[in-house]
PDB file of N, CA, C and O in Angstrom, chain B, residues numbered from 101:
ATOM      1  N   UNK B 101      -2.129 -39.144 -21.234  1.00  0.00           N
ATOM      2  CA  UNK B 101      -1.662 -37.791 -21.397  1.00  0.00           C
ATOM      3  C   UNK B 101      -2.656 -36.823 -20.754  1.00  0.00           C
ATOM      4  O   UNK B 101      -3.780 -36.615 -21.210  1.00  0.00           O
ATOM      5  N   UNK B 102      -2.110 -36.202 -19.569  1.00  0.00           N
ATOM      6  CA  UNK B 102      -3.024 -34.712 -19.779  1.00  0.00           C
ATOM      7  C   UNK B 102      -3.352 -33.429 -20.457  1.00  0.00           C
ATOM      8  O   UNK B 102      -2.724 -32.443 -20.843  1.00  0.00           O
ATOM      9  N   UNK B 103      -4.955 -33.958 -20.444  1.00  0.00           N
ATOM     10  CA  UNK B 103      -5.701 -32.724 -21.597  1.00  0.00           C
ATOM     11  C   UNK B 103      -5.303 -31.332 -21.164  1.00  0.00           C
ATOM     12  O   UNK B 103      -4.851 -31.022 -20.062  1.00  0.00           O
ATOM     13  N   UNK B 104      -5.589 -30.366 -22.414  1.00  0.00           N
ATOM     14  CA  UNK B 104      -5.196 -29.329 -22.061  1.00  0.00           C
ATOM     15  C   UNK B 104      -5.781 -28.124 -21.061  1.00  0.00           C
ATOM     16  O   UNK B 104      -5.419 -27.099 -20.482  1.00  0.00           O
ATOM     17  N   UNK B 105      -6.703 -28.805 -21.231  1.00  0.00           N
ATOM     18  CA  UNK B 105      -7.601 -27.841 -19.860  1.00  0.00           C
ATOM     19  C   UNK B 105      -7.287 -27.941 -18.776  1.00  0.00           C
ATOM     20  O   UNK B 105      -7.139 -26.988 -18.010  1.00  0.00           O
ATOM     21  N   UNK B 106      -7.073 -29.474 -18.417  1.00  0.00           N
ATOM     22  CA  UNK B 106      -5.818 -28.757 -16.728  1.00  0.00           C
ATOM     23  C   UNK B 106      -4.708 -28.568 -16.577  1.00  0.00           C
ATOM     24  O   UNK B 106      -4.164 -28.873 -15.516  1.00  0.00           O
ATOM     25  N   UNK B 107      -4.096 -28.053 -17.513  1.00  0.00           N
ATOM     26  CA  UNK B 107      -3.045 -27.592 -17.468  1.00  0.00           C
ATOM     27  C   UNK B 107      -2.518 -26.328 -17.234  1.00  0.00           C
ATOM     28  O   UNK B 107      -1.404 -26.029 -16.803  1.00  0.00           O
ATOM     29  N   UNK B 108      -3.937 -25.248 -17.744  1.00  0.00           N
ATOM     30  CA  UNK B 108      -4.275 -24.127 -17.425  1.00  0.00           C
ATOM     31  C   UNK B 108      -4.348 -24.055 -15.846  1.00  0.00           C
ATOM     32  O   UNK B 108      -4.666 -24.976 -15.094  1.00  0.00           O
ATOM     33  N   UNK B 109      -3.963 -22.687 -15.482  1.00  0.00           N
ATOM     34  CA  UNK B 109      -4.527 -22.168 -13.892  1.00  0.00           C
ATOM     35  C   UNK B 109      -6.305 -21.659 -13.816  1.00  0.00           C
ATOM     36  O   UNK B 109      -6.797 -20.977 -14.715  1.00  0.00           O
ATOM     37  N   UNK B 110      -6.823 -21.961 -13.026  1.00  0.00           N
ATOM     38  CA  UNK B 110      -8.562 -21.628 -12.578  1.00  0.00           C
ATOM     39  C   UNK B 110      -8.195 -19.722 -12.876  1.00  0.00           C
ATOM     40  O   UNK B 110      -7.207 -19.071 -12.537  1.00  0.00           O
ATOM     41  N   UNK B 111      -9.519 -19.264 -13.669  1.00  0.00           N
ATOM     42  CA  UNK B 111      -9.552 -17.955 -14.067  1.00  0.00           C
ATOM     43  C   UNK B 111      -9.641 -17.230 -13.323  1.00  0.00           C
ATOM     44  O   UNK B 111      -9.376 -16.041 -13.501  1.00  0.00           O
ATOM     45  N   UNK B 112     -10.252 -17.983 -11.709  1.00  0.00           N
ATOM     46  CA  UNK B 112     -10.212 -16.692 -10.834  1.00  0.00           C
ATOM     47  C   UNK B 112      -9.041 -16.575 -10.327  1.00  0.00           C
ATOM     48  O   UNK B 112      -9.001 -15.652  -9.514  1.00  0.00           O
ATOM     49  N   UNK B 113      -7.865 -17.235 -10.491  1.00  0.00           N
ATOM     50  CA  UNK B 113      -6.914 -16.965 -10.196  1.00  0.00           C
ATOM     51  C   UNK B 113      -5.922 -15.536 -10.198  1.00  0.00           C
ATOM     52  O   UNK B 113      -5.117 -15.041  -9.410  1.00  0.00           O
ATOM     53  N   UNK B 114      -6.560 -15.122 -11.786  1.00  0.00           N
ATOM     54  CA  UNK B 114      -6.005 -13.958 -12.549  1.00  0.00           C
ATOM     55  C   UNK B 114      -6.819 -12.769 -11.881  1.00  0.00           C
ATOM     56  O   UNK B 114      -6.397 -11.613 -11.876  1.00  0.00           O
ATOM     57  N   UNK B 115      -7.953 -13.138 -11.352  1.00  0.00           N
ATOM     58  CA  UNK B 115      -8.432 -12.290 -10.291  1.00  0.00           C
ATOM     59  C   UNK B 115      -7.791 -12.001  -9.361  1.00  0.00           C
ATOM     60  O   UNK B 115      -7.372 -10.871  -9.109  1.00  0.00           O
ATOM     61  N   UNK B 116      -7.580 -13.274  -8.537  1.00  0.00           N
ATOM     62  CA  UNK B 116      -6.979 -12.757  -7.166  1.00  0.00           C
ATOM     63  C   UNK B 116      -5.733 -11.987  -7.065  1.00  0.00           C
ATOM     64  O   UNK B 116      -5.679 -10.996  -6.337  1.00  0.00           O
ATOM     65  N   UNK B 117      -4.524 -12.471  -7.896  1.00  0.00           N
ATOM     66  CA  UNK B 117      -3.383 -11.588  -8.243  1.00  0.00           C
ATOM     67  C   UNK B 117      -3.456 -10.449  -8.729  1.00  0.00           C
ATOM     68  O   UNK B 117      -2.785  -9.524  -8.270  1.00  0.00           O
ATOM     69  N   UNK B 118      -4.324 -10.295  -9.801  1.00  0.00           N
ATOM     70  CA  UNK B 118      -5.143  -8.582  -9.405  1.00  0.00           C
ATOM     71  C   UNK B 118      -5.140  -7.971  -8.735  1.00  0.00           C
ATOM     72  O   UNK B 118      -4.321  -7.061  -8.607  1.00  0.00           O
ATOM     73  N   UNK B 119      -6.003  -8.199  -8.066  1.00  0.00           N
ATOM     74  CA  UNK B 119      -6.330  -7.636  -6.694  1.00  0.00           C
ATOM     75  C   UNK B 119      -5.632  -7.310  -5.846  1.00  0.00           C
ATOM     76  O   UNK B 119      -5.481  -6.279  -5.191  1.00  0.00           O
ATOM     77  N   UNK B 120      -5.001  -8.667  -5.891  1.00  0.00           N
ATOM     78  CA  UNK B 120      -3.822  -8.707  -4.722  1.00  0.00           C
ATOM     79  C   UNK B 120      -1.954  -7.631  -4.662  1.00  0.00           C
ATOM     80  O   UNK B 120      -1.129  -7.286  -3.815  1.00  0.00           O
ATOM     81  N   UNK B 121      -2.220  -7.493  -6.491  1.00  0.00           N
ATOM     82  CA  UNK B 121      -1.619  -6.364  -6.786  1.00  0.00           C
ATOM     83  C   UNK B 121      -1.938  -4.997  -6.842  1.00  0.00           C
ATOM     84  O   UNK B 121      -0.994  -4.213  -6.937  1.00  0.00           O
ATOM     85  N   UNK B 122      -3.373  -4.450  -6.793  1.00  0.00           N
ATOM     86  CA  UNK B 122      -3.349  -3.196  -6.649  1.00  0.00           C
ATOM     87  C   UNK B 122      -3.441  -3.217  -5.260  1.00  0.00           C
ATOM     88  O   UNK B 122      -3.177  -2.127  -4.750  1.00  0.00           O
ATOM     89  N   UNK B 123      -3.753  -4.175  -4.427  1.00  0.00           N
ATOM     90  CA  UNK B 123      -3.866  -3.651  -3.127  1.00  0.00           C
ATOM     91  C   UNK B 123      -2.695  -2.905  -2.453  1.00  0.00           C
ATOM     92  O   UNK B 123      -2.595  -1.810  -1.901  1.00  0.00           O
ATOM     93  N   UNK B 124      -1.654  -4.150  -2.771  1.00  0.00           N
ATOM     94  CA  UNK B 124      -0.407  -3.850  -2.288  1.00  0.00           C
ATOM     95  C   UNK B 124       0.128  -2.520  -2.740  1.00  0.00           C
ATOM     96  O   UNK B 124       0.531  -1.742  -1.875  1.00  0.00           O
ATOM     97  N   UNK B 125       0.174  -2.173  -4.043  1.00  0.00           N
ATOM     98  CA  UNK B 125       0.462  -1.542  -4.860  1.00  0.00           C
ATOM     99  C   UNK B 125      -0.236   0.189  -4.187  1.00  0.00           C
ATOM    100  O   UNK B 125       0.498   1.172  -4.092  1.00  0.00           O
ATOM    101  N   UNK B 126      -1.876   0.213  -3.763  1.00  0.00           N
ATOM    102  CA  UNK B 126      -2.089   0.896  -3.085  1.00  0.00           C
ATOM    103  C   UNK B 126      -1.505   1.329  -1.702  1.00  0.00           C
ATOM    104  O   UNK B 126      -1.235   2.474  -1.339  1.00  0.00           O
ATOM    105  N   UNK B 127      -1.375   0.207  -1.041  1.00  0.00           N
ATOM    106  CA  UNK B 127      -1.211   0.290   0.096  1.00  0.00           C
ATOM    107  C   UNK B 127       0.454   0.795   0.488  1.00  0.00           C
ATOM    108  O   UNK B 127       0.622   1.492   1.489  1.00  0.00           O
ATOM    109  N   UNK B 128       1.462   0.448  -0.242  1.00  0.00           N
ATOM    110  CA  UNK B 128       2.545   0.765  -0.439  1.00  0.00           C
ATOM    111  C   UNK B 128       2.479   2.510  -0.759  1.00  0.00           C
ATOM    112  O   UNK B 128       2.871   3.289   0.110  1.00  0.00           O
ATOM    113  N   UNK B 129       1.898   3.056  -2.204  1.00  0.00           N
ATOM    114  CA  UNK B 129       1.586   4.591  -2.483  1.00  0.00           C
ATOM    115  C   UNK B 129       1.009   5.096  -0.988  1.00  0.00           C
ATOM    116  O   UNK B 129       1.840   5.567  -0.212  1.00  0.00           O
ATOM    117  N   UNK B 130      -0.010   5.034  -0.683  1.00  0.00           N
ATOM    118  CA  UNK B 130      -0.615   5.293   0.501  1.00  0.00           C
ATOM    119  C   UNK B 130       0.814   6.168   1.612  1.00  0.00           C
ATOM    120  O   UNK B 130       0.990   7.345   1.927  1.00  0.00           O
ATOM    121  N   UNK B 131       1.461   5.091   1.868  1.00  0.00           N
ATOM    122  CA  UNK B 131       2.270   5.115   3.018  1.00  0.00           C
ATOM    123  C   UNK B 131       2.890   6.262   2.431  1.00  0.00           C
ATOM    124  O   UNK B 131       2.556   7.261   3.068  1.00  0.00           O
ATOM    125  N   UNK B 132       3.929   6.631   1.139  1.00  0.00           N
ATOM    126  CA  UNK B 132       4.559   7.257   0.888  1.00  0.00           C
ATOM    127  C   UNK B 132       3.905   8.927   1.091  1.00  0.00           C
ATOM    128  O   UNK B 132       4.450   9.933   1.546  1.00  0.00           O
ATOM    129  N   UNK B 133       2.632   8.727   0.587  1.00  0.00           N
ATOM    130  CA  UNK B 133       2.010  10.373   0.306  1.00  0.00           C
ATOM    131  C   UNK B 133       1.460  10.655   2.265  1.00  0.00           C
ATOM    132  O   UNK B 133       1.380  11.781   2.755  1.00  0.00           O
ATOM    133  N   UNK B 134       1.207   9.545   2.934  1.00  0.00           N
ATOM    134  CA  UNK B 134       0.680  10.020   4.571  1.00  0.00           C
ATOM    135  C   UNK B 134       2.146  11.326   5.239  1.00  0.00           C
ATOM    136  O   UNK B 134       1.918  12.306   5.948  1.00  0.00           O
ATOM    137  N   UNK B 135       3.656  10.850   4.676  1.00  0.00           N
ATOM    138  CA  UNK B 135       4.322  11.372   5.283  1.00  0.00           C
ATOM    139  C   UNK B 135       4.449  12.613   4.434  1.00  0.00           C
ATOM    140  O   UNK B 135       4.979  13.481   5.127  1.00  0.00           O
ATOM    141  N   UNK B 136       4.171  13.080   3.161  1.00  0.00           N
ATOM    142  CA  UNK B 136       4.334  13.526   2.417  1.00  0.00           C
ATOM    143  C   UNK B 136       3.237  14.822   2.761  1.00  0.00           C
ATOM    144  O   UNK B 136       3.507  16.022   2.796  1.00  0.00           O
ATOM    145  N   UNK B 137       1.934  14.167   2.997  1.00  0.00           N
ATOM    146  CA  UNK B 137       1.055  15.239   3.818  1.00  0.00           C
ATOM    147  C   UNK B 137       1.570  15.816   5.012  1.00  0.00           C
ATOM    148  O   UNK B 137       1.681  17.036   5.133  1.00  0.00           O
ATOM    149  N   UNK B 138       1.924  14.922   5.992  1.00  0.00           N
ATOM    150  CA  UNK B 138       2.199  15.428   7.348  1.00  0.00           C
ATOM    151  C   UNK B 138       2.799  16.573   6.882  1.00  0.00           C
ATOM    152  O   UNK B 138       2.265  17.648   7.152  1.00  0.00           O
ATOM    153  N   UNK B 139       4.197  16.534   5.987  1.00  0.00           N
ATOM    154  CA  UNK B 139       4.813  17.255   6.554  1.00  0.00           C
ATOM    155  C   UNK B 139       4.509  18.717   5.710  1.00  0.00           C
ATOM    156  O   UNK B 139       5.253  19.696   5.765  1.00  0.00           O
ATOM    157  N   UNK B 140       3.647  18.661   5.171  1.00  0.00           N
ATOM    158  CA  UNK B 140       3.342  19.744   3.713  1.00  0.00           C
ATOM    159  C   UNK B 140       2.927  20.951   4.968  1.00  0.00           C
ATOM    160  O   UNK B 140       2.637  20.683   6.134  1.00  0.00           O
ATOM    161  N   UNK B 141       3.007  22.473   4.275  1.00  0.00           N
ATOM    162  CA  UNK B 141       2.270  23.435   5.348  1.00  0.00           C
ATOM    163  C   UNK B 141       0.782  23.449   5.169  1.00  0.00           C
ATOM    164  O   UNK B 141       0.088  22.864   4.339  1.00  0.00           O
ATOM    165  N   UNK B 142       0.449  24.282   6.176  1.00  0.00           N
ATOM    166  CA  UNK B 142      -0.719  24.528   6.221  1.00  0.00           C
ATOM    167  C   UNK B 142      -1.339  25.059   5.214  1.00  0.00           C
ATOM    168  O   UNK B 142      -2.499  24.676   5.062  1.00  0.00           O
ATOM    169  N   UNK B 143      -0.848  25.983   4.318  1.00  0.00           N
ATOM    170  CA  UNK B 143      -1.487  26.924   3.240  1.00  0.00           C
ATOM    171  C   UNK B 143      -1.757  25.592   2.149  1.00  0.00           C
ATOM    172  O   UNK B 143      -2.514  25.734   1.190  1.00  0.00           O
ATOM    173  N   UNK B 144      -1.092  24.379   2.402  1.00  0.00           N
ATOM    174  CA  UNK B 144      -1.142  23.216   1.141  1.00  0.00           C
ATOM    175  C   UNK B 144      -2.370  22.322   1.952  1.00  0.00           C
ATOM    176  O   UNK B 144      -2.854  21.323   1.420  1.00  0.00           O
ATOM    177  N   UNK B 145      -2.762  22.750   3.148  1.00  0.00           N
ATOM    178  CA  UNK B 145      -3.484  21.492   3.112  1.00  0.00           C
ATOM    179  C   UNK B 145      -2.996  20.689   3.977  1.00  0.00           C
ATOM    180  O   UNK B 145      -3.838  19.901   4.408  1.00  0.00           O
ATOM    181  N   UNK B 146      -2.246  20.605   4.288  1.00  0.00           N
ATOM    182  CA  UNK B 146      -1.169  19.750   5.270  1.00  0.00           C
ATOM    183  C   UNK B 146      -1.485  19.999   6.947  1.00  0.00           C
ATOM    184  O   UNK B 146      -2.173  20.843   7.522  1.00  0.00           O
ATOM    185  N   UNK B 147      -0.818  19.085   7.348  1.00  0.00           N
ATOM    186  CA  UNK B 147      -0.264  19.227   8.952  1.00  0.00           C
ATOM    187  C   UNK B 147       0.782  19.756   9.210  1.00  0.00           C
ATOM    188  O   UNK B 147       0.979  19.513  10.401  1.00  0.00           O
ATOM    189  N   UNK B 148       1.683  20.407   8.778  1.00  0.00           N
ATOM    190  CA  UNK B 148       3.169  21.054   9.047  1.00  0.00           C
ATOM    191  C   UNK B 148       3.486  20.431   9.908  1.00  0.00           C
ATOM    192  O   UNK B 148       3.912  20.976  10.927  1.00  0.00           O
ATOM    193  N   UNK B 149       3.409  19.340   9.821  1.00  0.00           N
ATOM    194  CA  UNK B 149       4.396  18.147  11.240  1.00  0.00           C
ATOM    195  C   UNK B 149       5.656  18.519  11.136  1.00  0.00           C
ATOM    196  O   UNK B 149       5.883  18.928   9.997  1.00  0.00           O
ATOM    197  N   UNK B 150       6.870  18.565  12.058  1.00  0.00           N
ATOM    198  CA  UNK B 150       8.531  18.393  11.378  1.00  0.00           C
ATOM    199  C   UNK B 150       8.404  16.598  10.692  1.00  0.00           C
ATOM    200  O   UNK B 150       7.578  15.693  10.819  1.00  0.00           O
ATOM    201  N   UNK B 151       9.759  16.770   9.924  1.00  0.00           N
ATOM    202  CA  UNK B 151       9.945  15.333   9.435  1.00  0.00           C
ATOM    203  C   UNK B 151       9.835  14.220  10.630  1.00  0.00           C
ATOM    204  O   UNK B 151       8.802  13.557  10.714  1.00  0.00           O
ATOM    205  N   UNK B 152      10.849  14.033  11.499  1.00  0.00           N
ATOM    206  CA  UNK B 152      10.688  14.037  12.588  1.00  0.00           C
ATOM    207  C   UNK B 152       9.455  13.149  12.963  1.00  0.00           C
ATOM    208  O   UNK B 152       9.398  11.921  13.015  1.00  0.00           O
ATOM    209  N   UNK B 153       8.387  14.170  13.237  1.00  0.00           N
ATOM    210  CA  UNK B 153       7.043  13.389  13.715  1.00  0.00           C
ATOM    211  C   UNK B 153       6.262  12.817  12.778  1.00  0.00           C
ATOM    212  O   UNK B 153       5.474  11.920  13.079  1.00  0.00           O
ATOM    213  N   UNK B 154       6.349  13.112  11.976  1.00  0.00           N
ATOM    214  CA  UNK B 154       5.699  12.592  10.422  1.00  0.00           C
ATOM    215  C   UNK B 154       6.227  10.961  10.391  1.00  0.00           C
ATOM    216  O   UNK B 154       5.538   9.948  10.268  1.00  0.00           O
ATOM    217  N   UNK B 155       8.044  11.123  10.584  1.00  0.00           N
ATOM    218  CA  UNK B 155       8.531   9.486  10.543  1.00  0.00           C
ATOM    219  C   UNK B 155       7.903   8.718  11.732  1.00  0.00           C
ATOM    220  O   UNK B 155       7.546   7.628  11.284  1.00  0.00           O
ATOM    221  N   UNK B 156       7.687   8.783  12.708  1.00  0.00           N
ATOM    222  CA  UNK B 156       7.583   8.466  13.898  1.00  0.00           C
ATOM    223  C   UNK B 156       5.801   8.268  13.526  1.00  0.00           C
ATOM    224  O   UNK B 156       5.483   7.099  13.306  1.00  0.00           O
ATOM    225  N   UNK B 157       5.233   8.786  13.486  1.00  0.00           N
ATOM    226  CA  UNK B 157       3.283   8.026  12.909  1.00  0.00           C
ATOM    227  C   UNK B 157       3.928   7.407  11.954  1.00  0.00           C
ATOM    228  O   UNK B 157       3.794   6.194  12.112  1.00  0.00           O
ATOM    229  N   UNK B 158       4.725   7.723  10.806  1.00  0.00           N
ATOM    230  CA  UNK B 158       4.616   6.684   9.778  1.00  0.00           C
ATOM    231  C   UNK B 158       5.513   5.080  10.515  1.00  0.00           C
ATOM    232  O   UNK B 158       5.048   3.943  10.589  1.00  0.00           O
ATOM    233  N   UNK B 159       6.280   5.360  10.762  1.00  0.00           N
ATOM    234  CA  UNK B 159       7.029   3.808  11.971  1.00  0.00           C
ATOM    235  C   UNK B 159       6.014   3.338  13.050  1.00  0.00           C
ATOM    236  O   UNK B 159       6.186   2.196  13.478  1.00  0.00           O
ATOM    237  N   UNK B 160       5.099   3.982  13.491  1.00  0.00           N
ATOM    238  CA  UNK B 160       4.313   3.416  14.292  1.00  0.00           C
ATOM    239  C   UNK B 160       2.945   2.727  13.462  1.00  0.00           C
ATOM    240  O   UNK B 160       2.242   1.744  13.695  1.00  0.00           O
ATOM    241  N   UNK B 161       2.953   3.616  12.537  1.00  0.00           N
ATOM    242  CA  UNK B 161       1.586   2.746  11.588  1.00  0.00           C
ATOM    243  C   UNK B 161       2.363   1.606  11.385  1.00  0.00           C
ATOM    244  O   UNK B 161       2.475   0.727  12.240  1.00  0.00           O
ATOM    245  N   UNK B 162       2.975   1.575  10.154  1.00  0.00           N
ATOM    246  CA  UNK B 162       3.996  -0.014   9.757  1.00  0.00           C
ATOM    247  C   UNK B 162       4.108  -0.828  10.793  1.00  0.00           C
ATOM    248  O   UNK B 162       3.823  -2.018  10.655  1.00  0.00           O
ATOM    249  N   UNK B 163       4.573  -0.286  12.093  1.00  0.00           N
ATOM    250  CA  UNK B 163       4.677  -1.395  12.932  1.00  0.00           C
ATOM    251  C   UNK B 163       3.010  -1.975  13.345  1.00  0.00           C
ATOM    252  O   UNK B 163       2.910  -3.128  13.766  1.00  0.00           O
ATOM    253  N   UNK B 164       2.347  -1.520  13.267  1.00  0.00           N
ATOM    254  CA  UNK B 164       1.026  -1.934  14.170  1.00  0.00           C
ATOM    255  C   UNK B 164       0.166  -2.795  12.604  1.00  0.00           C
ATOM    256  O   UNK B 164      -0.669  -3.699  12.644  1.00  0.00           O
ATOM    257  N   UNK B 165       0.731  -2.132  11.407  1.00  0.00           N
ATOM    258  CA  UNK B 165       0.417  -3.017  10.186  1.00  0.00           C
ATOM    259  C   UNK B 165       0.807  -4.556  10.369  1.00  0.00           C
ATOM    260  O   UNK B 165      -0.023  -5.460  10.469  1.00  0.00           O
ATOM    261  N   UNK B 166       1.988  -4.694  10.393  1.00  0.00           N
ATOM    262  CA  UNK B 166       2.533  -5.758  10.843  1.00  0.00           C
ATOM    263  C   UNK B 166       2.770  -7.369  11.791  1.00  0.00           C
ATOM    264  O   UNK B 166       3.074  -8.559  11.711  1.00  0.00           O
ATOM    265  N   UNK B 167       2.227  -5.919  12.943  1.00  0.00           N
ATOM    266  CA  UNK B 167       2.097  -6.795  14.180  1.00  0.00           C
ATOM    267  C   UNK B 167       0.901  -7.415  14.235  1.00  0.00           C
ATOM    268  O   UNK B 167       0.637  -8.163  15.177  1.00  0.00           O
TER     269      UNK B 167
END
């Protein structure tokens, strides 16, 4: 019979999925607020991009993420 200790997953495991969830989790938020800046005005802080060019850096980041 196998004991119960390997039956368990290795603890750093619960690490890496961690991690591996806020990253994503960051990295996903990230994307949403870059277009969200572009397109904000100037008096906010922003780039007053049109939507427009804001989509177009945000489709060109993703793609170069990707590739």
């Amino acid at each position: 019979m196998v004991e119960a200790s390997q039956k368990r997953h290795p603890k750093a495991l619960y690490l890496i999925c961690s991690v591996d969830l806020w990253e994503r989790f960051s990295y996903h938020g990230m994307r949403a607020m870059l277009v969200l800046f572009l397109i904000s005005s100037l008096d906010a802080q922003g780039f007053a991009w049109s939507k427009e060019e804001a989509v177009k850096l945000y489709g060109t980041y993703v793609a170069l993420i990707y590739l």
